[in-house]
FIDO-483141 format. One record per residue: x, y, z of N, C-alpha, C, CB in turn; residue number from 1; residue in three letters. Coordinates in steps of 0.2 Angstrom, whole numbers. Last residue first. Glycine has a CB too. Layout:
% residues N
     nxx     nyy     nzz    caxx    cayy    cazz     cxx     cyy     czz    cbxx    cbyy    cbzz   seq   type
       X       Y       Z       X       Y       Z       X       Y       Z       X       Y       Z   NUM    ala
...
% end
This chain:
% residues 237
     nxx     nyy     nzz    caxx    cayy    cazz     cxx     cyy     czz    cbxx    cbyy    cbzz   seq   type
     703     731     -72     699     736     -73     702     742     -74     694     736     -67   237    unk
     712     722     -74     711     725     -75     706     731     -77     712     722     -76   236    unk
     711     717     -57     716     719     -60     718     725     -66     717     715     -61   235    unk
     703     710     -57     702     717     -54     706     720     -55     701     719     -48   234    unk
     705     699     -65     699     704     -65     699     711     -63     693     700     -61   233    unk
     714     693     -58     717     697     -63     711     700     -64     722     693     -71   232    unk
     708     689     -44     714     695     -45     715     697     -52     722     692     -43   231    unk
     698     680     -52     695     687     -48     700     693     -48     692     685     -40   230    unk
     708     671     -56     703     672     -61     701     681     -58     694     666     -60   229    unk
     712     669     -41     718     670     -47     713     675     -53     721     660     -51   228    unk
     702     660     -37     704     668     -34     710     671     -40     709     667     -25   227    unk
     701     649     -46     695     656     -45     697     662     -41     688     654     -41   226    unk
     712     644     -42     712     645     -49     706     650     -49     711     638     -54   225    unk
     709     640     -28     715     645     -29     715     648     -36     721     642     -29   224    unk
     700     632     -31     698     638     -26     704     644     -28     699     636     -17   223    unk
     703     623     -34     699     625     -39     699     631     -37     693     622     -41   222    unk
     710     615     -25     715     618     -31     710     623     -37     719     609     -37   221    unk
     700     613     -16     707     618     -12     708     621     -20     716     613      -7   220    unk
     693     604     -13     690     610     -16     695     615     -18     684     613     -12   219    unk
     696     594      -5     694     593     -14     695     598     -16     686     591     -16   218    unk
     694     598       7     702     599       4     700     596      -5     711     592      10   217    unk
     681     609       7     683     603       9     692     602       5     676     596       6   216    unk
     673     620      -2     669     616       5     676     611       9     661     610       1   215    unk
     677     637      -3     677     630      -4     674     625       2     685     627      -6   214    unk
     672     651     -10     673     650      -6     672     641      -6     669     654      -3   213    unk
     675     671     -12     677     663     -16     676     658      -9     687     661     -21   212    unk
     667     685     -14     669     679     -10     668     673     -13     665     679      -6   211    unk
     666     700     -18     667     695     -22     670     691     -17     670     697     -29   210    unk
     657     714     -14     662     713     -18     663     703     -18     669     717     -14   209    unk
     644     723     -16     650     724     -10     655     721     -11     648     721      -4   208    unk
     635     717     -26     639     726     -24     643     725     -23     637     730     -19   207    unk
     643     701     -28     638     705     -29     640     713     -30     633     703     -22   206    unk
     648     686     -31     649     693     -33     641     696     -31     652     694     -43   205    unk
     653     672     -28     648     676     -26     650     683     -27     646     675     -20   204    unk
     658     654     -31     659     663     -30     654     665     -30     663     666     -35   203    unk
     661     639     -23     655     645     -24     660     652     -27     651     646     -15   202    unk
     667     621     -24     668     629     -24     662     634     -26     672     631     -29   201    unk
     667     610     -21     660     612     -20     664     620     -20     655     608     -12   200    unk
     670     591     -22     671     597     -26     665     603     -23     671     595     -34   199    unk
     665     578      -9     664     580     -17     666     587     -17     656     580     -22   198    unk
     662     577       5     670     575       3     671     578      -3     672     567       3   197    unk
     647     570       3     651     574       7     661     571       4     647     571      16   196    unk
     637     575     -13     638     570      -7     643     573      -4     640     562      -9   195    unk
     635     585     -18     629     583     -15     633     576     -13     623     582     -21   194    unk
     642     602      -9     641     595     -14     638     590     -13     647     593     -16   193    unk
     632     618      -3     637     610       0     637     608      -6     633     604       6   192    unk
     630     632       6     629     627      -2     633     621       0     632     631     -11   191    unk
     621     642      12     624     639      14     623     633       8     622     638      21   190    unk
     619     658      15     615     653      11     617     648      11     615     653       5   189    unk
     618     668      30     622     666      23     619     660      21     631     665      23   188    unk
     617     672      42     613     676      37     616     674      29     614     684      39   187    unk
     624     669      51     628     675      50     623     675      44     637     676      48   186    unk
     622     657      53     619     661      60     621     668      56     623     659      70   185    unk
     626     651      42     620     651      43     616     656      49     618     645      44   184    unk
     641     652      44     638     655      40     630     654      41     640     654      34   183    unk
     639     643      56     642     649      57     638     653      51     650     648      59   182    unk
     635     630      51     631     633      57     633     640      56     632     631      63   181    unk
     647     627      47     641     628      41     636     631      45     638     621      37   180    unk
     659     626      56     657     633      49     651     632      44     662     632      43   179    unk
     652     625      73     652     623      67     651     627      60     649     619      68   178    unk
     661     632      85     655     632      81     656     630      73     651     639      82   177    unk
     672     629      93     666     631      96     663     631      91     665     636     100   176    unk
     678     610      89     679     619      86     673     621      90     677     622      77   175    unk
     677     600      96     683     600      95     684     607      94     686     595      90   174    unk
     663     593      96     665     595      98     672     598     101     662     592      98   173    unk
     668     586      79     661     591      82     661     596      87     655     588      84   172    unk
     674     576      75     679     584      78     672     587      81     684     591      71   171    unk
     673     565      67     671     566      74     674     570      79     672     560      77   170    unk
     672     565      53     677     566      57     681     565      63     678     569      57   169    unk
     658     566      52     660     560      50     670     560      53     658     559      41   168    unk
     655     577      56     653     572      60     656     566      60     648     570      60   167    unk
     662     585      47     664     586      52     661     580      60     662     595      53   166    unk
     651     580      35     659     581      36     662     583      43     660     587      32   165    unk
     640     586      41     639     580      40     648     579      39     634     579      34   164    unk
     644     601      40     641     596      47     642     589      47     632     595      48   163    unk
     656     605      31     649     605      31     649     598      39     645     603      22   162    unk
     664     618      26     666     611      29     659     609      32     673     611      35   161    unk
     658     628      16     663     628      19     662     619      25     663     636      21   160    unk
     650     640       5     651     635       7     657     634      10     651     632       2   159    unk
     635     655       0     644     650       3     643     644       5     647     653      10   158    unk
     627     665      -6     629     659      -6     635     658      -3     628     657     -11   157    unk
     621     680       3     624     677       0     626     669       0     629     681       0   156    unk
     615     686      13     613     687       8     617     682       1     612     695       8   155    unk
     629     686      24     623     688      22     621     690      16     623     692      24   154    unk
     644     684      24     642     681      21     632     682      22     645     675      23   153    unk
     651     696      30     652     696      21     645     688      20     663     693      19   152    unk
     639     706      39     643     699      40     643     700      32     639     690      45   151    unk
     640     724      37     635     717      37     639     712      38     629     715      31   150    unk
     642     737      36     642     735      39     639     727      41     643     738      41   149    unk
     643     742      23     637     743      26     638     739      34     631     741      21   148    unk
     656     736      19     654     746      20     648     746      24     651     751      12   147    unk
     656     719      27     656     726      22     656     732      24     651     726      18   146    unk
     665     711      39     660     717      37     662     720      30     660     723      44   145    unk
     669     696      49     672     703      43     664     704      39     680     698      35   144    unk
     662     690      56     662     697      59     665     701      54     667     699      65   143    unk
     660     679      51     655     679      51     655     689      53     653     673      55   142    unk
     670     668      47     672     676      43     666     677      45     673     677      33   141    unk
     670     654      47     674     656      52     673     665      52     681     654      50   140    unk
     672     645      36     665     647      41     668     649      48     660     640      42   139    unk
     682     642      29     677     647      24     669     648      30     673     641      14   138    unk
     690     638      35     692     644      36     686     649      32     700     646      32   137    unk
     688     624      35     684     628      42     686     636      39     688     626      51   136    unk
     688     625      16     686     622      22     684     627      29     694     618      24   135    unk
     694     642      12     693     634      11     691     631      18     699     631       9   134    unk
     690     657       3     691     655      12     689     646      10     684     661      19   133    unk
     694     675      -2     695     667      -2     696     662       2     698     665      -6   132    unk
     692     689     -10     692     686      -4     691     677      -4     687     689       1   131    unk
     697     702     -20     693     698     -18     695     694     -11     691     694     -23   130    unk
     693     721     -15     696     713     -18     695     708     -15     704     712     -18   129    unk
     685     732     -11     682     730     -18     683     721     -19     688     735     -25   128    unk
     687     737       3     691     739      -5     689     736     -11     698     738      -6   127    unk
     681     727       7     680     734       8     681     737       2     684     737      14   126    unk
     691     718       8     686     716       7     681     724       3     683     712      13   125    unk
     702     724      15     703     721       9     699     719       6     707     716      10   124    unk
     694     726      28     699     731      24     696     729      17     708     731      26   123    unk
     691     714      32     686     717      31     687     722      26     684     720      37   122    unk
     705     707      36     699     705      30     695     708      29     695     700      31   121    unk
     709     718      46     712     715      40     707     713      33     716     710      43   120    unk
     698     715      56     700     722      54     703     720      47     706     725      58   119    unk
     698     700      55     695     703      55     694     712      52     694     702      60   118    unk
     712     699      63     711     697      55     705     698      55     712     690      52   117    unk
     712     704      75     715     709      68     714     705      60     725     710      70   116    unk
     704     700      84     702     705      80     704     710      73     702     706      82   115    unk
     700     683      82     703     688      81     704     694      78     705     686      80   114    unk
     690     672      80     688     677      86     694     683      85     687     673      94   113    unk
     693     665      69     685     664      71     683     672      77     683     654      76   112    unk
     706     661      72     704     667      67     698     669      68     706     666      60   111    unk
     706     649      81     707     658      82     705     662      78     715     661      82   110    unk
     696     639      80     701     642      86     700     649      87     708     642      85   109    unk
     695     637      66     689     640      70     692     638      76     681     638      70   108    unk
     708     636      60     703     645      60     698     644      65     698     649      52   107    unk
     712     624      62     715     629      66     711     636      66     722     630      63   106    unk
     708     614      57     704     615      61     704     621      64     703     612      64   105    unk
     708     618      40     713     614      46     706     618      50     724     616      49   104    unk
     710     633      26     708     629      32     713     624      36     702     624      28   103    unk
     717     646      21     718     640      21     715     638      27     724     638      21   102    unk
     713     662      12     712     657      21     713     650      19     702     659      28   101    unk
     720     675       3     717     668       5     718     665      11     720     663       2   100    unk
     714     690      -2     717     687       3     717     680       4     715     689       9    99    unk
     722     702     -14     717     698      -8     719     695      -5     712     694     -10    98    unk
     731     714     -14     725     714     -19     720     707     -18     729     714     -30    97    unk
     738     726      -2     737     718      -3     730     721      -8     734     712       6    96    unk
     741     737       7     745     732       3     744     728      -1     748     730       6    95    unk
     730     740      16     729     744       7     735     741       3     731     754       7    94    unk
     732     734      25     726     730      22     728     735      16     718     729      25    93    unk
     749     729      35     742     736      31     736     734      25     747     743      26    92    unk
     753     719      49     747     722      42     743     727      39     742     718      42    91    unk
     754     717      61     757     723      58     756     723      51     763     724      60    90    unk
     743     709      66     746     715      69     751     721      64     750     712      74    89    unk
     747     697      60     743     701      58     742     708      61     737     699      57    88    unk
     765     693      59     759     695      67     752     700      62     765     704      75    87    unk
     770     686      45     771     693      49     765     691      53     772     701      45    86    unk
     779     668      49     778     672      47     775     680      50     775     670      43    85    unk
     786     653      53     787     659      55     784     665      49     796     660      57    84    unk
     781     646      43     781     644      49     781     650      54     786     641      51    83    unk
     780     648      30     776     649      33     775     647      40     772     646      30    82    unk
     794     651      26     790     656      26     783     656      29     789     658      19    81    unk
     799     637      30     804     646      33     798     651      33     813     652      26    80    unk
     796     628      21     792     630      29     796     637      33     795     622      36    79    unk
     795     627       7     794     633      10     791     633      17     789     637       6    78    unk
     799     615       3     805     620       1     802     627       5     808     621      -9    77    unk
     795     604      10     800     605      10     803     612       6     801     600       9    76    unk
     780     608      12     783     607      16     790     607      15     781     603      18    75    unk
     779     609      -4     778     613       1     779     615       6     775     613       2    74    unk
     781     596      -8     786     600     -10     784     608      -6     785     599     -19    73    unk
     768     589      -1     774     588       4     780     593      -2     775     577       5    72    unk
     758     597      -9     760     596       0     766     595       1     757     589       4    71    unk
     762     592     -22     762     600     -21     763     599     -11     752     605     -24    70    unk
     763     577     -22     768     580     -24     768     587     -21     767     579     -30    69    unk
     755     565      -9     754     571     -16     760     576     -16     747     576     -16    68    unk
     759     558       1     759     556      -6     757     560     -13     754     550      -6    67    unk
     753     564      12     761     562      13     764     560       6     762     555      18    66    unk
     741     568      18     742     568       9     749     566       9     741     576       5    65    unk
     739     562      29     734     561      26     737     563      16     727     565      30    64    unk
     752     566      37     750     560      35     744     559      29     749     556      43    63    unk
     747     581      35     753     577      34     754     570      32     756     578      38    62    unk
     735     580      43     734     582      37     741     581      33     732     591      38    61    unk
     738     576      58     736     572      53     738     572      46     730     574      54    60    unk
     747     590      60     750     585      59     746     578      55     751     584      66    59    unk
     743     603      53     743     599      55     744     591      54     738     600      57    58    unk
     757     614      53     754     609      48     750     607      52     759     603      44    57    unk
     758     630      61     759     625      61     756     621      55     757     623      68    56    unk
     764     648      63     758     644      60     763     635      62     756     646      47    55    unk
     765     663      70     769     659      70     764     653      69     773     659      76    54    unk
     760     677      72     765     674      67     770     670      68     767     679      64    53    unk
     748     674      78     754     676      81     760     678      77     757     672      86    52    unk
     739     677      66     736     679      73     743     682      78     732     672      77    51    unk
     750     679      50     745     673      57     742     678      63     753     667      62    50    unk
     754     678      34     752     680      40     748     675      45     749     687      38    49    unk
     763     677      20     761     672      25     760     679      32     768     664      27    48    unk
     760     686       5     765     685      12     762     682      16     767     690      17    47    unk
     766     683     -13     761     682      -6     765     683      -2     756     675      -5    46    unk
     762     690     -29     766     690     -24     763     689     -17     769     695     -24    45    unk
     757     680     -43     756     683     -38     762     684     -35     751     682     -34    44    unk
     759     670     -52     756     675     -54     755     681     -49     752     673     -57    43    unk
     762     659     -47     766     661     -50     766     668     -55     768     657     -53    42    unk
     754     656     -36     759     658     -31     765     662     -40     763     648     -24    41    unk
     741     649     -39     743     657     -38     750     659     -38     741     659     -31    40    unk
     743     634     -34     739     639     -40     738     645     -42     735     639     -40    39    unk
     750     633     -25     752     635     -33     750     633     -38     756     633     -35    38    unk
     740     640     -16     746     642     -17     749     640     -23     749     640     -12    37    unk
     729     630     -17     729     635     -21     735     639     -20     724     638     -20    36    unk
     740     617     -11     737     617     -18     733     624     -22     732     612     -16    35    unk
     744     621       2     747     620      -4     745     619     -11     752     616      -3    34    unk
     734     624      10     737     626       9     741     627       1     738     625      14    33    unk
     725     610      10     722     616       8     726     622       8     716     616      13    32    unk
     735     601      10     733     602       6     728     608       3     732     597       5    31    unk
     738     605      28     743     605      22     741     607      15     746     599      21    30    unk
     729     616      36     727     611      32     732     610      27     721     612      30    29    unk
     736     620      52     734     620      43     732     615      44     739     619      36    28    unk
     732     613      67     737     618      64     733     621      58     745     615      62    27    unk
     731     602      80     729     603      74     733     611      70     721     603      76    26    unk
     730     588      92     734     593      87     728     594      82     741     590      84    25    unk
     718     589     102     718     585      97     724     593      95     710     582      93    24    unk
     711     596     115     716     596     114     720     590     109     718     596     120    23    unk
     698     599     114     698     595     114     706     593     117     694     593     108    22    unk
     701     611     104     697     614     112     698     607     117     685     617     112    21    unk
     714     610      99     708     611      98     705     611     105     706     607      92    20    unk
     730     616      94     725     613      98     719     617      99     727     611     104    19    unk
     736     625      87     739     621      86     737     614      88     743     623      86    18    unk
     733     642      79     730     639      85     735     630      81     719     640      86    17    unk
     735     651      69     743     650      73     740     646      78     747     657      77    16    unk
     732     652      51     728     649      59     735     648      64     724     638      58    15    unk
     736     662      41     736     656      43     733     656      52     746     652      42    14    unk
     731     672      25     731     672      31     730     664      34     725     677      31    13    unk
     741     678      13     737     671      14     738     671      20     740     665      11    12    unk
     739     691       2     737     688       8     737     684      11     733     688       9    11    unk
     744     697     -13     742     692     -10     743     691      -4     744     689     -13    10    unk
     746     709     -24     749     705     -18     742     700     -14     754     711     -11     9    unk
     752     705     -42     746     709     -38     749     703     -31     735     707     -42     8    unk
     769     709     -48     762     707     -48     758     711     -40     762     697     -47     7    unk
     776     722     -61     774     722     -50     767     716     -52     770     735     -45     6    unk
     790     718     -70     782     721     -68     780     718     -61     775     717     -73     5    unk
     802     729     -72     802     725     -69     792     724     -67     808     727     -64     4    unk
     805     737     -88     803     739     -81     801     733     -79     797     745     -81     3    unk
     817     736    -100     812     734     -98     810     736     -90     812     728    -100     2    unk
     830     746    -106     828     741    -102     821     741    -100     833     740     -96     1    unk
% end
């Protein structure tokens, strides 16, 4: 008999915040969730983690894709796992071959200042694997640290929900700091698509290790297929 093969695990770190400073619901980003999720999800093994381990959709973001197939099959056959999932608290970062962050407005709440996804991200980053962060969740990572201890996004290209994008939404005042500001105060290059809302994935390999990173829910299904690309890479080494 054949030996049963072990995929590579997978991270998907969620936002447990569910209002915004403003008090506007907010949670996920449905489509920035579910779209690189299956883009991955059949090659990998993933666990939903949260700050509290406990995530929300945002509500908007439900109405806004209500008509694509991956969201809403998402919402229905997998809210057990992402609703209730484990307390990053009790995450062992040497478990996991990377991580993904779904955006919504929910990371720059909490994940922006939480210490254990922080610890967590940094681990998993640390170790070589890769890392992947959409929308607000890609401008949120300014404390996860390499070896040398530096913001992952120093010196490096990234992208992530850009000014102009978040004006046009009229949340500006809704997150304490805005993700394209944020990587910029962290020493990061800051890339956008040339109009607002367009496709804008970045990877960045350097020394230290390898950051995928999307601008907007456009960006979600390409994002997942490049973290996928980088897992079997390190895979085979």
């Amino acid at each position: 008999m054949s030996s049963a093969v072990t995929l590579p695990k997978v991270l998907i770190v969620l936002s447990s915040a569910s209002k915004t400073l403003k008090g506007e619901d907010t949670g996920v980003f449905i489509s920035e969730l579910a779209h690189p999720f299956f883009a991955i999800h059949q090659d990998t093994d993933i666990t939903f983690s949260s700050p509290s381990g406990h995530s929300v959709i945002d509500p908007s973001s439900i109405e806004m894709f209500k008509n694509d197939i991956e969201s809403m099959s998402f919402l229905k056959d997998r809210a057990d796992k992402y609703q209730n999932n484990v307390p990053l608290s009790q995450i062992n970062p040497a478990d996991y071959d990377a991580v993904l962050l779904p955006g919504g407005h929910g990371p720059s709440i909490d994940i922006i200042k939480d210490s254990d996804a922080q610890r967590v991200i940094s681990q998993i980053y640390q170790a070589g694997k890769p890392i992947a962060a959409v929308c607000h969740a890609g401008g949120v990572l300014g404390s996860v640290v390499d070896k040398n201890g530096d913001s992952i996004y120093k010196g490096r290209k990234a992208t992530a929900f850009s000014n102009t994008e978040e004006e046009q939404v009229g949340k500006v005042e809704s997150i304490p700091e805005l993700p394209e500001d944020h990587i910029k105060r962290h020493g990061g290059n800051y890339v956008k698509a040339d109009q607002p809302w367009g496709e804008c994935v970045i990877v960045d390999k350097n020394s230290q290790g390898t950051y995928i990173s999307g601008q907007n829910p456009a960006s979600a299904k390409k994002l997942g297929e490049e973290l996928l690309k980088a897992i079997h890479a390190g895979v085979q080494k």
